[in-house]
Backbone as CSV, one residue per row, in Angstrom:
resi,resn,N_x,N_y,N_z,CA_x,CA_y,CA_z,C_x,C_y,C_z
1,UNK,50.710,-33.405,-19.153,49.472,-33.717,-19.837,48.426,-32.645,-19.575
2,UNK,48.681,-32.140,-18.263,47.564,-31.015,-17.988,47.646,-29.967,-18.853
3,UNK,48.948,-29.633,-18.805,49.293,-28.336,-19.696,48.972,-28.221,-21.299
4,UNK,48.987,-29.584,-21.625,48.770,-29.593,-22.998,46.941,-29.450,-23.410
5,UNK,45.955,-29.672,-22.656,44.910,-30.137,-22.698,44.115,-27.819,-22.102
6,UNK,45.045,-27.438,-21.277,44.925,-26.344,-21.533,44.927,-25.453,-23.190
7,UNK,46.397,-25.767,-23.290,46.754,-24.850,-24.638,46.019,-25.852,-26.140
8,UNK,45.201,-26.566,-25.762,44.306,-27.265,-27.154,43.075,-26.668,-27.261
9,UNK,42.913,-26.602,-28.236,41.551,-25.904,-28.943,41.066,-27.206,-29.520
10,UNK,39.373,-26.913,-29.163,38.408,-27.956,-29.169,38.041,-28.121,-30.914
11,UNK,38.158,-28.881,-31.474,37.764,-29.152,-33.184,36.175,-28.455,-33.049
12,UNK,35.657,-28.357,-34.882,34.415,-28.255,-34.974,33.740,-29.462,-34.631
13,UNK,34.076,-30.622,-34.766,33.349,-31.365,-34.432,32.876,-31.477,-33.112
14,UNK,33.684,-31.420,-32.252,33.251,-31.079,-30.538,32.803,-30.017,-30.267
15,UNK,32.631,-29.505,-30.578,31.667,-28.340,-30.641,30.450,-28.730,-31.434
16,UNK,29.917,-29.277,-32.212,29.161,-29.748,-32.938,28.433,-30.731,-32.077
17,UNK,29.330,-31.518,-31.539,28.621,-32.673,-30.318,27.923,-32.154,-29.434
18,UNK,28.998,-31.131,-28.928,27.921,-30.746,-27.579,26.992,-29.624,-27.833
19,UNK,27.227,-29.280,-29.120,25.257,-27.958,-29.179,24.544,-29.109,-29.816
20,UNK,24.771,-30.146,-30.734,23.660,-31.564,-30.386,23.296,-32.374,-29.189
21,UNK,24.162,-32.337,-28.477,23.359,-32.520,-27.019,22.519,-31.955,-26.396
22,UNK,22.708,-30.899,-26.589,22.365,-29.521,-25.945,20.759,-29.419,-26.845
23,UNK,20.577,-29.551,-27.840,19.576,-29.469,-28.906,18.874,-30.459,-28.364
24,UNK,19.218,-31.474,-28.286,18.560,-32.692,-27.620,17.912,-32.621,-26.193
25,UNK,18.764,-32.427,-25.508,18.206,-32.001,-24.017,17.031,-31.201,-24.135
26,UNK,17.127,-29.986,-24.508,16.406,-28.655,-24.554,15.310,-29.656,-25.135
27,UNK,15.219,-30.180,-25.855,13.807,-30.879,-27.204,13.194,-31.831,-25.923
28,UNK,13.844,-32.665,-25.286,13.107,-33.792,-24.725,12.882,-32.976,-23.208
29,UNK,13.399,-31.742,-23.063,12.832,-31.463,-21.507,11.639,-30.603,-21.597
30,UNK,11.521,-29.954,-22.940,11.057,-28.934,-23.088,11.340,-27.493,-22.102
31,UNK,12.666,-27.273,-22.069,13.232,-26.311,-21.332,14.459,-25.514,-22.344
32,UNK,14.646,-24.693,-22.516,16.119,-24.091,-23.555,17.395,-25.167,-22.548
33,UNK,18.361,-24.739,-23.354,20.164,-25.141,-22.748,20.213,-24.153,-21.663
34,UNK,19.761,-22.847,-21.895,20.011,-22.045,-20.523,19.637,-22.350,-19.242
35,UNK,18.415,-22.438,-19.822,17.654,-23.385,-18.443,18.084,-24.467,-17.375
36,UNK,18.193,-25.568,-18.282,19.487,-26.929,-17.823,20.545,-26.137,-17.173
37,UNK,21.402,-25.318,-17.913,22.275,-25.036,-17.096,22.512,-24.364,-15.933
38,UNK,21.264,-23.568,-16.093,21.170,-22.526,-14.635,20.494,-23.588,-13.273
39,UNK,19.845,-25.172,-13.827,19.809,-26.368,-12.778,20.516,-26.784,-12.315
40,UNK,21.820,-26.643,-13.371,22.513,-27.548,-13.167,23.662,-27.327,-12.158
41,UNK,23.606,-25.465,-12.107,24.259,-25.197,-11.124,23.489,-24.468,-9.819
42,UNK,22.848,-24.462,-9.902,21.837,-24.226,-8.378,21.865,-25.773,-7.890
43,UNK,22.046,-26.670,-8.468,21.987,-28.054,-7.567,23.520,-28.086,-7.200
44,UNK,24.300,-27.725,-7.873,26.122,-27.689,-7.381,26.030,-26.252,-5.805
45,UNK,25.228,-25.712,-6.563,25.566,-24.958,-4.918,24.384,-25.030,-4.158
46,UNK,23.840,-25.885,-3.680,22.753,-26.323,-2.742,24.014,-27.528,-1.991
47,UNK,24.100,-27.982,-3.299,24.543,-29.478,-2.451,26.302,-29.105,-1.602
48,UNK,26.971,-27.658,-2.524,27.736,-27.076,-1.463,27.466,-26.378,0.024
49,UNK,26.208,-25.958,-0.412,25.804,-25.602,1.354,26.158,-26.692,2.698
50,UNK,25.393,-27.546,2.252,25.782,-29.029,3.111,26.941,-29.813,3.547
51,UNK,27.326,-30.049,1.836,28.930,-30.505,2.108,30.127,-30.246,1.259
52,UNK,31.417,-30.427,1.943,32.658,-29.504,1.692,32.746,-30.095,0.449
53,UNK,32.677,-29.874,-0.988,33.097,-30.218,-2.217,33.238,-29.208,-3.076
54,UNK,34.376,-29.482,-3.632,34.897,-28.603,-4.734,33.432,-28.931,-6.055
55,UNK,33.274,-27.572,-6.645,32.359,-28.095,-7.789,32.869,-28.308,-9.116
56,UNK,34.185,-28.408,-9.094,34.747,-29.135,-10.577,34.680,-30.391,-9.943
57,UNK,34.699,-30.878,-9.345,34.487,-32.637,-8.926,33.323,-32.680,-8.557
58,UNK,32.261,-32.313,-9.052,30.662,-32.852,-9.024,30.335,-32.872,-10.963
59,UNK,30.021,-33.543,-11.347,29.792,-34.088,-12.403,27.765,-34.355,-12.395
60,UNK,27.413,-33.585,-12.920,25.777,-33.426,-13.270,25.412,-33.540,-14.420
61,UNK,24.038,-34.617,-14.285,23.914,-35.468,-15.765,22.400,-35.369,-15.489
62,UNK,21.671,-35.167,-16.322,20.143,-35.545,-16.169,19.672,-36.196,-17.556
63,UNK,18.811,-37.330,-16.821,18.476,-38.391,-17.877,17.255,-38.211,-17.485
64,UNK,16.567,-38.665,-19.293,15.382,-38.707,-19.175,14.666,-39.740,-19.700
65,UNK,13.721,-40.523,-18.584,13.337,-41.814,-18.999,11.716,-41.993,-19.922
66,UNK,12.037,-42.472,-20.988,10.563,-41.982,-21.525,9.753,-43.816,-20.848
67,UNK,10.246,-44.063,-20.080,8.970,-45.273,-19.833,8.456,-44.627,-18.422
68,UNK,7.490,-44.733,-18.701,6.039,-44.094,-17.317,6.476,-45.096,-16.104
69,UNK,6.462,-46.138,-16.004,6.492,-47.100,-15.027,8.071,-46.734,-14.626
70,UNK,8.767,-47.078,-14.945,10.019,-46.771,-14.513,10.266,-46.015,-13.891
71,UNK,10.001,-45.280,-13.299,10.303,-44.256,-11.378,9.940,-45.001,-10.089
72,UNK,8.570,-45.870,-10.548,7.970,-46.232,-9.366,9.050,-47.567,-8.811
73,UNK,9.953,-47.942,-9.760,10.437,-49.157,-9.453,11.687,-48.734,-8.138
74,UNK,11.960,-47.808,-8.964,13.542,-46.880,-8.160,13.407,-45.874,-7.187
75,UNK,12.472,-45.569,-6.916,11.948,-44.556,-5.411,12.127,-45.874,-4.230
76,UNK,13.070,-44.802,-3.835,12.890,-45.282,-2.022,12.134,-44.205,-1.229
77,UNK,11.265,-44.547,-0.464,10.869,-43.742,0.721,11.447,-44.060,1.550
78,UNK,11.859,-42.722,2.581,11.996,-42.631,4.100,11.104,-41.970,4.841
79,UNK,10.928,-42.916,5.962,9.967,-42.272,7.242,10.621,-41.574,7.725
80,UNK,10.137,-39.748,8.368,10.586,-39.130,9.029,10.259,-39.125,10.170
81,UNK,10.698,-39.046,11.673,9.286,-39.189,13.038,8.994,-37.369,12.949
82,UNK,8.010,-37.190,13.360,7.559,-35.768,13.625,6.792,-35.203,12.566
83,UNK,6.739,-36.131,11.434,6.369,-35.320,10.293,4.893,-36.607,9.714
């Protein structure tokens, strides 16, 4: 199954999906696709500094919530001592 998913070529339509995603993202972040992507991998190798993970098994998604209230519900704080 692996092998086959190598030697396949992606339709126009999948390709079509993901530069509409991509169109989308860029519109609601107000940032280009380049941008996103150059985040998207400075957070894959930050979070490799720390710990041992392959970065084809990190999967990075950024959502964007248009309700204002909605962060304050989902923040946790932690106390640090010393700080």
């Amino acid at each position: 199954m692996i092998g086959w998913n190598l030697f396949h070529r992606r339709n126009s339509g999948c390709i079509a999906k993901e530069r509409l995603r991509g169109m989308l993202l860029s519109d609601r972040t107000n940032c280009s696709y380049d941008t996103m992507d150059m985040i998207k991998k400075d957070f894959r190798r930050t979070i490799e500094k720390y710990l041992e993970i392959d970065a084809k098994d990190i999967e990075v998604r950024l959502e964007i919530a248009d309700e204002t209230g909605q962060g304050v519900n989902n923040v946790k704080t932690i106390q640090i001592k010393g700080l």
